[in-house]
FITIDO-723199 format. One record per residue (C-alpha): chain; x, z, y; residue in three letters; residue number from 1. Coordinates in nm, 4 decimals. Layout:
N
<kette:A c1:X c3:Z c2:Y rest:ALA nr:NUM>
...
***
This chain:
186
<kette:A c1:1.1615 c3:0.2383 c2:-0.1717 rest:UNK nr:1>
<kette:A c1:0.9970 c3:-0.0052 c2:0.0502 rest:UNK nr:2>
<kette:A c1:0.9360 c3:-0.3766 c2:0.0074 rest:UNK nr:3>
<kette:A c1:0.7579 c3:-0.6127 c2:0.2511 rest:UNK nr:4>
<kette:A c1:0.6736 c3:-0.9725 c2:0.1987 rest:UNK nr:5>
<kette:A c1:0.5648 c3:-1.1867 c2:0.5066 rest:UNK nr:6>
<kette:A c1:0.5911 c3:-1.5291 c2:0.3147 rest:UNK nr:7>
<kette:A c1:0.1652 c3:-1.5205 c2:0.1980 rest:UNK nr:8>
<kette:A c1:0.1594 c3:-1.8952 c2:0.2110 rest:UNK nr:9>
<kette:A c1:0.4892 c3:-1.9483 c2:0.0286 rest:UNK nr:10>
<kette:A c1:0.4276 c3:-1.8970 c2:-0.3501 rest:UNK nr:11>
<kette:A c1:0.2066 c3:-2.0416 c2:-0.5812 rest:UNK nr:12>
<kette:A c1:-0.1153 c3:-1.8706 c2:-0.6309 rest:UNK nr:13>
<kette:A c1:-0.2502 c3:-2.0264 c2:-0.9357 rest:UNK nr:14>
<kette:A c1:0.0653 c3:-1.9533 c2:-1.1275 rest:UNK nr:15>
<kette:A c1:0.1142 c3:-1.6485 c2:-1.0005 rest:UNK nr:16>
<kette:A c1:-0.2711 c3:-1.5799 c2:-1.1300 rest:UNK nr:17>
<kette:A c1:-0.1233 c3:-1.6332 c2:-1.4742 rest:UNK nr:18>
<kette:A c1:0.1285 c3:-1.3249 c2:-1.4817 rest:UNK nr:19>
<kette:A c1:-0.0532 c3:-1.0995 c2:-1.3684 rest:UNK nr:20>
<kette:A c1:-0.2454 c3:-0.8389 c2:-1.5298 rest:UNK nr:21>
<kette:A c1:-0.6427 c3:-0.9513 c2:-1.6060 rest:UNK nr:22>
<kette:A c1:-0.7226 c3:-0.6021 c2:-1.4039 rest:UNK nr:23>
<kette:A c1:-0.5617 c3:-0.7395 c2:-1.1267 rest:UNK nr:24>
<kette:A c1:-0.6298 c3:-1.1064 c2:-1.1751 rest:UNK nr:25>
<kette:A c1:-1.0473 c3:-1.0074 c2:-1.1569 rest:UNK nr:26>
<kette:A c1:-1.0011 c3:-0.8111 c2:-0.8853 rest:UNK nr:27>
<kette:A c1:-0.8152 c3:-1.0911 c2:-0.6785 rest:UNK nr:28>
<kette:A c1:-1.0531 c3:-1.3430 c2:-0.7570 rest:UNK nr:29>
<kette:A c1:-1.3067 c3:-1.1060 c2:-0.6248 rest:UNK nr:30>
<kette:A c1:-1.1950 c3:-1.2496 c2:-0.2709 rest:UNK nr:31>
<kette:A c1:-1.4015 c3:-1.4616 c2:-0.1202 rest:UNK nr:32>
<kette:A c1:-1.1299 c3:-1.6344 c2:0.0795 rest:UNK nr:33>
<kette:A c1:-0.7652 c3:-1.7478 c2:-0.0574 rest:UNK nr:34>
<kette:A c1:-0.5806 c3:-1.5299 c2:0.2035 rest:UNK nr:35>
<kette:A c1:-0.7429 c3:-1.2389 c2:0.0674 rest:UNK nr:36>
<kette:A c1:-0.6620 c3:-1.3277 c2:-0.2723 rest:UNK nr:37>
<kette:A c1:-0.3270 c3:-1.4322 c2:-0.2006 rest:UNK nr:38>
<kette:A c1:-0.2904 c3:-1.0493 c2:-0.0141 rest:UNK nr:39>
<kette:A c1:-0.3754 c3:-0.9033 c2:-0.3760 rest:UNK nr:40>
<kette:A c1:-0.1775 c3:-1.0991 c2:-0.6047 rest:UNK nr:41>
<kette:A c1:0.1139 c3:-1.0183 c2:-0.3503 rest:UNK nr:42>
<kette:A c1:0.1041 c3:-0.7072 c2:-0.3490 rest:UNK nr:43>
<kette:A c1:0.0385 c3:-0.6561 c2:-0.7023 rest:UNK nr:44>
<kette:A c1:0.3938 c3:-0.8756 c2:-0.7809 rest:UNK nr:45>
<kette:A c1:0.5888 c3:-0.6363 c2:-0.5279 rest:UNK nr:46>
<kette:A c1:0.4712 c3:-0.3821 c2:-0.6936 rest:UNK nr:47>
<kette:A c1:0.5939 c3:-0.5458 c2:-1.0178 rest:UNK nr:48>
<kette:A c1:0.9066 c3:-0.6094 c2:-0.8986 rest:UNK nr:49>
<kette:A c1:0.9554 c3:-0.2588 c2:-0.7123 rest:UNK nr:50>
<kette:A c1:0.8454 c3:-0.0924 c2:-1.0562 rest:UNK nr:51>
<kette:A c1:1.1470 c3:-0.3405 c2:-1.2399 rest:UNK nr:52>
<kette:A c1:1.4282 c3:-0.2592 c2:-0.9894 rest:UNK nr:53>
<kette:A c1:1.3513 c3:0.0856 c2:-0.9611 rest:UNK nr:54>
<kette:A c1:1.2366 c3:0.2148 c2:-1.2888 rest:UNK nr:55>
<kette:A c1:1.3402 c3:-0.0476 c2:-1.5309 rest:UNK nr:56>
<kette:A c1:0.9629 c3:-0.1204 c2:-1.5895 rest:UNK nr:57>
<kette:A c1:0.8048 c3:-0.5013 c2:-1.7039 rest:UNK nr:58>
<kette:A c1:0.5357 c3:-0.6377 c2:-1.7834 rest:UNK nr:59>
<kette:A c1:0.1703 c3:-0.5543 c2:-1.6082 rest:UNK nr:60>
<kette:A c1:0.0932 c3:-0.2358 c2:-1.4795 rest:UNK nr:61>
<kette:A c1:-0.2683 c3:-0.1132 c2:-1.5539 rest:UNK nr:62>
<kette:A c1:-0.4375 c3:0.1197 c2:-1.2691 rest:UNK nr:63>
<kette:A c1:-0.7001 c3:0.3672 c2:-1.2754 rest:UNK nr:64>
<kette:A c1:-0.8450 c3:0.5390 c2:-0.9782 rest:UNK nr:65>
<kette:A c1:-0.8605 c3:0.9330 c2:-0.8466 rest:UNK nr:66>
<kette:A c1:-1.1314 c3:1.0889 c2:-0.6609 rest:UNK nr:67>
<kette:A c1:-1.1390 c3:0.9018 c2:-0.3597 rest:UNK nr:68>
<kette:A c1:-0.9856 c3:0.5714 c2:-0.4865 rest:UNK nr:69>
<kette:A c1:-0.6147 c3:0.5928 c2:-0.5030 rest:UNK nr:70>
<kette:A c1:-0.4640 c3:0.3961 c2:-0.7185 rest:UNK nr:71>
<kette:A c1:-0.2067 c3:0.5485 c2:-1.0437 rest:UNK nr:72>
<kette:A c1:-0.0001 c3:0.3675 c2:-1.2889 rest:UNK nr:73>
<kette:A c1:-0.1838 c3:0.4200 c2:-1.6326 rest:UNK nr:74>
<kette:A c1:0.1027 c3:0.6227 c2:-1.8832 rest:UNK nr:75>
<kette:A c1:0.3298 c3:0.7030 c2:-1.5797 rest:UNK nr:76>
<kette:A c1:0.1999 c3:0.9371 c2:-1.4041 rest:UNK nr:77>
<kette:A c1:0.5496 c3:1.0452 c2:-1.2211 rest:UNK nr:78>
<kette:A c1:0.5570 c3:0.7090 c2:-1.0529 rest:UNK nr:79>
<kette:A c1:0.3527 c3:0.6941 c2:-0.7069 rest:UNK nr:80>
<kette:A c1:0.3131 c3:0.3893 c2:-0.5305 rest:UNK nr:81>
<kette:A c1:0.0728 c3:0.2451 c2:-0.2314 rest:UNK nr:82>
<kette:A c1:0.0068 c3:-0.1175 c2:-0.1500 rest:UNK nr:83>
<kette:A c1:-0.0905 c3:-0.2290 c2:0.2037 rest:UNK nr:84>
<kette:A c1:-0.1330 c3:-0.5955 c2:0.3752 rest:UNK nr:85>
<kette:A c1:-0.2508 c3:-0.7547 c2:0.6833 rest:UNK nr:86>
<kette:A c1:-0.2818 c3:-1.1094 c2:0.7876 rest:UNK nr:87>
<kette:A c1:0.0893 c3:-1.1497 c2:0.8128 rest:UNK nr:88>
<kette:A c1:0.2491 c3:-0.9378 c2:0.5736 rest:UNK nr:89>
<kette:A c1:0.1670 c3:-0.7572 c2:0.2293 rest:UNK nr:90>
<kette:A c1:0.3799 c3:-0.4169 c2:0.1960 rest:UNK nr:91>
<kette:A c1:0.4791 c3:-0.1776 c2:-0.1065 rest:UNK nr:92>
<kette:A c1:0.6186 c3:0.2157 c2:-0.1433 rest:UNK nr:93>
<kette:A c1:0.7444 c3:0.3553 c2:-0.4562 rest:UNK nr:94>
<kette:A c1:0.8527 c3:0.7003 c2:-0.4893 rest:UNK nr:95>
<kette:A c1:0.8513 c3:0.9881 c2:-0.7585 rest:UNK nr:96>
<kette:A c1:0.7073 c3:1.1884 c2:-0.5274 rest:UNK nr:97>
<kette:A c1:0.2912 c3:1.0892 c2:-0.3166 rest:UNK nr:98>
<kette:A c1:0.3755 c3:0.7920 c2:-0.0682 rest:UNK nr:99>
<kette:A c1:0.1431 c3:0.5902 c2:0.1811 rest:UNK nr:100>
<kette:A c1:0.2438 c3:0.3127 c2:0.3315 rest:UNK nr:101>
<kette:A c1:0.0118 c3:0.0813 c2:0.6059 rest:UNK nr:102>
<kette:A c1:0.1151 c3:-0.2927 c2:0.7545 rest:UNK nr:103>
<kette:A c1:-0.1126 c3:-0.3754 c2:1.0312 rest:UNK nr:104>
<kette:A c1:-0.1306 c3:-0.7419 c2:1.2475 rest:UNK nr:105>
<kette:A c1:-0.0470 c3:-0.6308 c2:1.5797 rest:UNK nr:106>
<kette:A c1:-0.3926 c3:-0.7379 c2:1.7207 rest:UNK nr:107>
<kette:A c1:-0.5405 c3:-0.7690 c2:2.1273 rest:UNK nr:108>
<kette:A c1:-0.5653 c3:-0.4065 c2:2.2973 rest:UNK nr:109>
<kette:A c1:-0.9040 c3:-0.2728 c2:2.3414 rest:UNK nr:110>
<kette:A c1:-0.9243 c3:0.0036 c2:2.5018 rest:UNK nr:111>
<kette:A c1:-1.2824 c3:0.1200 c2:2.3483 rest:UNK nr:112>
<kette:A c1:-1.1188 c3:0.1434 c2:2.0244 rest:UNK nr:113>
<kette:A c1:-0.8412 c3:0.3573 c2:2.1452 rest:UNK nr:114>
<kette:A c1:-1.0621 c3:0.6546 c2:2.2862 rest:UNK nr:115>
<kette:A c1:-1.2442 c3:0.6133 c2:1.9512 rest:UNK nr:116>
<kette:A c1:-0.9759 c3:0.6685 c2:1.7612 rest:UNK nr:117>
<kette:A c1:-0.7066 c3:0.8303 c2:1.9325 rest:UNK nr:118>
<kette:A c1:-0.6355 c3:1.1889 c2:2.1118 rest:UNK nr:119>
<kette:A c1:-0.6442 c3:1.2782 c2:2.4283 rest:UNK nr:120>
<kette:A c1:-0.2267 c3:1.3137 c2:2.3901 rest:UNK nr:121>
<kette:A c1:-0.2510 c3:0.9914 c2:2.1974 rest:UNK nr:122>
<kette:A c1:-0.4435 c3:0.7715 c2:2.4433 rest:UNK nr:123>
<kette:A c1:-0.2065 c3:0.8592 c2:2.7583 rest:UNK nr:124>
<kette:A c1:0.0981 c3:0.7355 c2:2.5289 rest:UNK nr:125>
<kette:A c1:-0.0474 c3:0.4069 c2:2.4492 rest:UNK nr:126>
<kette:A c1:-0.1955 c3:0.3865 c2:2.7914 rest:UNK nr:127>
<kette:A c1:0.1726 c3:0.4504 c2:2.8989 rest:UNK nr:128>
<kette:A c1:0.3495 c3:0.2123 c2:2.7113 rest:UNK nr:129>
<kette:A c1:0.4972 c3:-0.1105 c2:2.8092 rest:UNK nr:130>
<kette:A c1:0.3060 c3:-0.2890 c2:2.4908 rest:UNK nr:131>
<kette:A c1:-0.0282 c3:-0.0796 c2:2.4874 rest:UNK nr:132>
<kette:A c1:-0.1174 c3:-0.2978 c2:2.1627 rest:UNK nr:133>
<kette:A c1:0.1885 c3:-0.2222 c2:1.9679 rest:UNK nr:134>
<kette:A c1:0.1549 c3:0.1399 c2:2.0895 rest:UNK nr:135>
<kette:A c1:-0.1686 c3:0.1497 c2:1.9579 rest:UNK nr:136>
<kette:A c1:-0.0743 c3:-0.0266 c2:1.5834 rest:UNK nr:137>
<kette:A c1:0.2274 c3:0.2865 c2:1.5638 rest:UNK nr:138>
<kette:A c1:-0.0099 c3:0.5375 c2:1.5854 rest:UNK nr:139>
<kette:A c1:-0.2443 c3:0.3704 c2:1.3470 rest:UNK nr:140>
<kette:A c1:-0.0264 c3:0.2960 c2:1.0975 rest:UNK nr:141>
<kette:A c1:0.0893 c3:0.6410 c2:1.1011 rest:UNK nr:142>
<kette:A c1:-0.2474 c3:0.7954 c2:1.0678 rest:UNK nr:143>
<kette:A c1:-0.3414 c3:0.5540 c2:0.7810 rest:UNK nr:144>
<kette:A c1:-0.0285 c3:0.6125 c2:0.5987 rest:UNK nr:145>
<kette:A c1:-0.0548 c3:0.9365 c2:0.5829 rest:UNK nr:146>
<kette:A c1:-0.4413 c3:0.9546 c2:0.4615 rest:UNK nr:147>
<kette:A c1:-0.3369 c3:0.6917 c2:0.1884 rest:UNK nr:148>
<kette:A c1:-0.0522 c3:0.9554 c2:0.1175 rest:UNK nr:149>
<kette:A c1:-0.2772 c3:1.2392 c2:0.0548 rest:UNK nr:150>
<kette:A c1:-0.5788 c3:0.9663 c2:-0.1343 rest:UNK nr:151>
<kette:A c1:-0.8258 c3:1.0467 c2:0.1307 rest:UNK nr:152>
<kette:A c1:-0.8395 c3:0.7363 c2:0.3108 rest:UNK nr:153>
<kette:A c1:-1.0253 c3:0.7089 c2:0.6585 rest:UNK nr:154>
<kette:A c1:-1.2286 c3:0.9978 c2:0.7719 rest:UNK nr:155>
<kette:A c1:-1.5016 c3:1.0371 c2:1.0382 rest:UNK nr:156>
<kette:A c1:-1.1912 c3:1.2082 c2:1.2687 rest:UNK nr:157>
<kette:A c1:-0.9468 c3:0.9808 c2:1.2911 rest:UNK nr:158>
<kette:A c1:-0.8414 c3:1.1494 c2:1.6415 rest:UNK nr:159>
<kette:A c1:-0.7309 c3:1.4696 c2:1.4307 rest:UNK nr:160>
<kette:A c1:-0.5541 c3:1.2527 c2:1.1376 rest:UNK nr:161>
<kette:A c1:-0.2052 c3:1.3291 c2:1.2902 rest:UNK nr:162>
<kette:A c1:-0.2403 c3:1.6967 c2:1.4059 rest:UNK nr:163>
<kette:A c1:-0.2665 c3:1.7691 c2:1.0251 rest:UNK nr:164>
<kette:A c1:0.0596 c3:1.5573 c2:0.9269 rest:UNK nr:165>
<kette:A c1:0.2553 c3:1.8896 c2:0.8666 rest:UNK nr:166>
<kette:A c1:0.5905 c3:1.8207 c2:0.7436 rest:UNK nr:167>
<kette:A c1:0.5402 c3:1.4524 c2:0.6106 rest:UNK nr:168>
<kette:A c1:0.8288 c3:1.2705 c2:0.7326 rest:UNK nr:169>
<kette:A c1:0.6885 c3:0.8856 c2:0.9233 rest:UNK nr:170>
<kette:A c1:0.9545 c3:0.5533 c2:0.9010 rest:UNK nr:171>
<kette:A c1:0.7859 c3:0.3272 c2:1.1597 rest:UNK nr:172>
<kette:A c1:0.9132 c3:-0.0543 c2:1.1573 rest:UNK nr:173>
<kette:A c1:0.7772 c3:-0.2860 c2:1.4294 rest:UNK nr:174>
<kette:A c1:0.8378 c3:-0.6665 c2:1.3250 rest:UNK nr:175>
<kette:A c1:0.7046 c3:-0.8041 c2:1.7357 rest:UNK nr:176>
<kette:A c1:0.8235 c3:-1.1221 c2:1.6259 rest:UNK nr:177>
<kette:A c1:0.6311 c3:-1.1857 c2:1.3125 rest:UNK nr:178>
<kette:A c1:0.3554 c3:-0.9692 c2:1.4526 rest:UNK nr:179>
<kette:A c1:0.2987 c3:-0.6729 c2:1.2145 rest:UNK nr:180>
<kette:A c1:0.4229 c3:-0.2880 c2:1.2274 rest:UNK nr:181>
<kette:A c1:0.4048 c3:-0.1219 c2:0.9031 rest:UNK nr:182>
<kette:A c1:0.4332 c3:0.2956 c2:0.8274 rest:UNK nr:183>
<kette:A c1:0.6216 c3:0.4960 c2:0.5361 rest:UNK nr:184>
<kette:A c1:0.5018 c3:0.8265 c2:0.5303 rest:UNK nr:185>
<kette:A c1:0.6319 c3:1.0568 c2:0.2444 rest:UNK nr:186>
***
């Protein structure tokens, strides 16, 4: 299950420090500007409320961390989940089974970072497209969705990310108007 939030600015952040869990409360306040902490309190209380609707769970989940970083729920280790946000949005998966998700601000086309990152197959279809920028964000989304899916995160071959996808299934969502796209990949 997927939820999104795109309303950063419309809850109250000092309250909201109050309910969460101290793990997460030290880690937002970590931020050295209020939009970042506002991104991770956010995304924390989707998950809270993803983790109430769809497993009957309250109260704080505690994390711990695999290899490379990924996030788990401490005691429930059947529950996967992934936590993404960008300027103008802060997204959440839940699943029983591994999940990535990535929101990204749809941001100016530059063509340098393209060939950087991108394929040879993947460059000519953003090149292509009517909206080489939004282009670009699908692809990238996809790619990081799919290495938060598997806990690696970005590697040094981010042209090779999607060649390795297999049989992971992608749910692509482009919100142009509110300028994000976010990725599902399970």
């Amino acid at each position: 299950m997927v939820y999104i939030d795109d309303n950063l600015h419309d809850f109250d952040l000092a309250a909201a420090l109050n309910v969460i869990s101290g793990q997460r409360r030290e880690q937002a306040l970590r931020f050295k500007f209020e939009l970042g902490r506002r991104q991770c309190v956010l995304a924390y209380l989707l998950l809270k409320k993803a983790l109430c609707e769809e497993y009957g769970l309250n109260g704080n989940p505690l994390f711990s961390y695999g290899e490379h970083g990924k996030p788990f729920i401490v005691g429930h280790p059947e529950i996967h989940f992934n936590l993404s946000h960008c300027r103008e949005a802060v997204a959440c998966a839940v699943s029983d089974r591994p999940i990535g998700i990535d929101v990204e601000s749809i941001r100016e086309f530059r063509e340098s970072l393209v060939r950087y990152t991108m394929n040879e197959a993947e460059v000519q279809q953003i090149m292509s497209a009517e909206r080489p920028e939004v282009a670009f964000t699908r692809l990238w989304t996809r790619k990081e969705a799919l290495l938060k899916l598997t806990g690696r995160g970005i590697t040094d071959n981010m042209k090779a990310v999607l060649t390795l996808a297999g049989e992971h299934r992608f749910t692509t969502v482009e919100c142009i108007e509110k300028g994000y796209v976010y990725t599902v990949c399970e």
